[in-house]
C-alpha positions in Angstrom: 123.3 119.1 83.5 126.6 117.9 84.6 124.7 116.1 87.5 122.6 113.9 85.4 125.3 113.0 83.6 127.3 111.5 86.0 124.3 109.6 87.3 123.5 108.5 84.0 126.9 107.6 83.0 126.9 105.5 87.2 123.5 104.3 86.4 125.7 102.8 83.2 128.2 101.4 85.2 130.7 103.5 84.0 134.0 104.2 85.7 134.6 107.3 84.1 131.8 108.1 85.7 132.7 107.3 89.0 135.7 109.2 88.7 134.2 112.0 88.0 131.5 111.6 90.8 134.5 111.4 93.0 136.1 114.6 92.3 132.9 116.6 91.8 131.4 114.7 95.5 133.7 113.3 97.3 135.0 116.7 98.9 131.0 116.8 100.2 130.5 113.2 101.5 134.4 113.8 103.2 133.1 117.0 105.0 129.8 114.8 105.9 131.8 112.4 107.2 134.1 114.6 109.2 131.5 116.3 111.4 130.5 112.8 112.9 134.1 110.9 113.1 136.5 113.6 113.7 138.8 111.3 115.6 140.3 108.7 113.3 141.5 109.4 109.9 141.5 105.7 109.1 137.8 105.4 110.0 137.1 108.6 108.0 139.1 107.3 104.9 137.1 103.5 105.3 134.0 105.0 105.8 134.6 107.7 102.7 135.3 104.1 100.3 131.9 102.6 101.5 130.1 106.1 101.0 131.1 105.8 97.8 130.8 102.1 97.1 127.1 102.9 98.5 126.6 105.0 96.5 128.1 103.1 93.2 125.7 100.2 94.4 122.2 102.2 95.4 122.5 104.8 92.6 119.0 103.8 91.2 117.4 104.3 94.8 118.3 108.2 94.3 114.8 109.7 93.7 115.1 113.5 92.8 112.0 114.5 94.1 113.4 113.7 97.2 116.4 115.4 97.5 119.1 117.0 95.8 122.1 114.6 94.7 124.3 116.5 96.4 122.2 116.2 99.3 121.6 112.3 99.1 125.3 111.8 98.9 126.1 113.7 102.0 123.0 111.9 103.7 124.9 108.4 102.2 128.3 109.4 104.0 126.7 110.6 107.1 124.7 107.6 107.6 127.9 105.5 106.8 130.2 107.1 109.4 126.9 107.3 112.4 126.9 103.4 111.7 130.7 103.2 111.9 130.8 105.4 114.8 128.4 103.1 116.9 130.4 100.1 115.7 133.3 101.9 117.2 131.7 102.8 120.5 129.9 99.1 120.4 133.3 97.4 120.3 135.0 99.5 122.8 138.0 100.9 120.3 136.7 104.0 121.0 136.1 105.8 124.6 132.9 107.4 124.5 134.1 110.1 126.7 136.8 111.1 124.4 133.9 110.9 121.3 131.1 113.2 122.8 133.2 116.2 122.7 133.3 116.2 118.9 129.7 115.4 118.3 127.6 118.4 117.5 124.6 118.5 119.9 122.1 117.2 117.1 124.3 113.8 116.5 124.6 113.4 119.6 120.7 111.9 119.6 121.8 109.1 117.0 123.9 107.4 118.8 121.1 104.6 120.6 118.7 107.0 121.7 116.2 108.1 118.7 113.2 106.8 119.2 113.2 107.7 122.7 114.6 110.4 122.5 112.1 111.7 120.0 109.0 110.1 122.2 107.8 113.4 123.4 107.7 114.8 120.3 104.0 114.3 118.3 104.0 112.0 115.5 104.6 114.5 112.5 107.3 116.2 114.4 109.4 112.9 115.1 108.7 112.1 110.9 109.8 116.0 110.3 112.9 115.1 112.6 114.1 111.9 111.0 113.9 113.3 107.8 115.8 116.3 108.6 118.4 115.1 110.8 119.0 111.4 110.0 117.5 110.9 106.1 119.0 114.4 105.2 116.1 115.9 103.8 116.3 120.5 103.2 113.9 122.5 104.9 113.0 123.4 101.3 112.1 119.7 100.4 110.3 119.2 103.6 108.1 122.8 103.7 107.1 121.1 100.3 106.4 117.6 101.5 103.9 119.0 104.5 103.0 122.2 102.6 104.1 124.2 105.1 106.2 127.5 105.1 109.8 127.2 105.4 109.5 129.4 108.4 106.6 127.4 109.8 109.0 124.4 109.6 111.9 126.5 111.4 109.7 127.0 114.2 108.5 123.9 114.4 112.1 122.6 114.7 113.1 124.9 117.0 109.9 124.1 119.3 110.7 120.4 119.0 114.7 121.0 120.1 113.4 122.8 123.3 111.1 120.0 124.0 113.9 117.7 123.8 116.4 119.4 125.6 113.8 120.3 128.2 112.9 116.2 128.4 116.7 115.8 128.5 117.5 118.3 131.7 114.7 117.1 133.3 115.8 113.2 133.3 119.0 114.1 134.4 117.8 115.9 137.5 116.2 112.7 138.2 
């Protein structure tokens, strides 16, 4: 209840509103945030302002039947700090050596290297795989989407993260 409230009262354009969103989401979108740019608390604080000013500005592109709000807000910040961490690498203020040793072994795939990356995956496995690990989709959401179990979708997750990793190994023995 609370929830629709606070994207009513945003959908309203009201700050209250946003100050309330803030404090009852911004702990979520910070800890999103965190797992991709734990380097520089400057970047992390910047990023956590446009999270939220993305959020302020796309809150009528929230859809519900999609994802949790909670969830689309942590997808938001996420998003926000992958971009700012490839504008980072892209302009060289950050070594990527000194990066890769904080990114989990999931982000580590967003960096330039999606779509080939996910090449040898079929095509409903590479849409199952965006919307899991960059549009921030639940298994929940997406065993409903492709009426599927939500063990049916773990395995299928955990067949497609072999596959790559096997891909992976083997282009580096080349």
């Amino acid at each position: 209840m609370r929830e629709e409230k606070i994207i009513k009262g945003m959908k309203k354009r009201n700050e209250k509103a946003l100050t309330i969103f803030i404090d009852t989401y911004g702990p979520v979108m910070k800890a999103s945030i965190y797992k991709v740019l734990t380097f520089n608390e400057n970047i992390r604080m910047e990023v956590l302002n446009d999270s939220i000013l993305a959020v302020w500005d796309n809150i009528d592109s929230f859809d519900p039947k999609r994802s949790s709000f909670k969830n689309w807000c942590a997808g938001v910040a996420r998003y926000k700090a992958i971009d700012a961490l490839r504008k980072e690498i892209r302009h060289k203020s950050v070594d990527f050596d000194e990066v890769e040793n904080y990114l989990e072994d999931e982000d580590e795939i967003y960096l330039d290297e999606t779509d080939e990356i996910l090449k040898v995956l079929d095509e409903k496995d590479r849409e199952i795989f965006r919307k899991l690990f960059i549009e921030g989709y639940s298994y929940d959401d997406l065993a409903k989407i492709y009426d599927i179990s939500k063990a049916g979708l773990y395995n299928r997750v955990s067949r497609g993260k072999k596959k790559i990793r096997k891909e992976i190994r083997d282009e580096k023995c080349l």
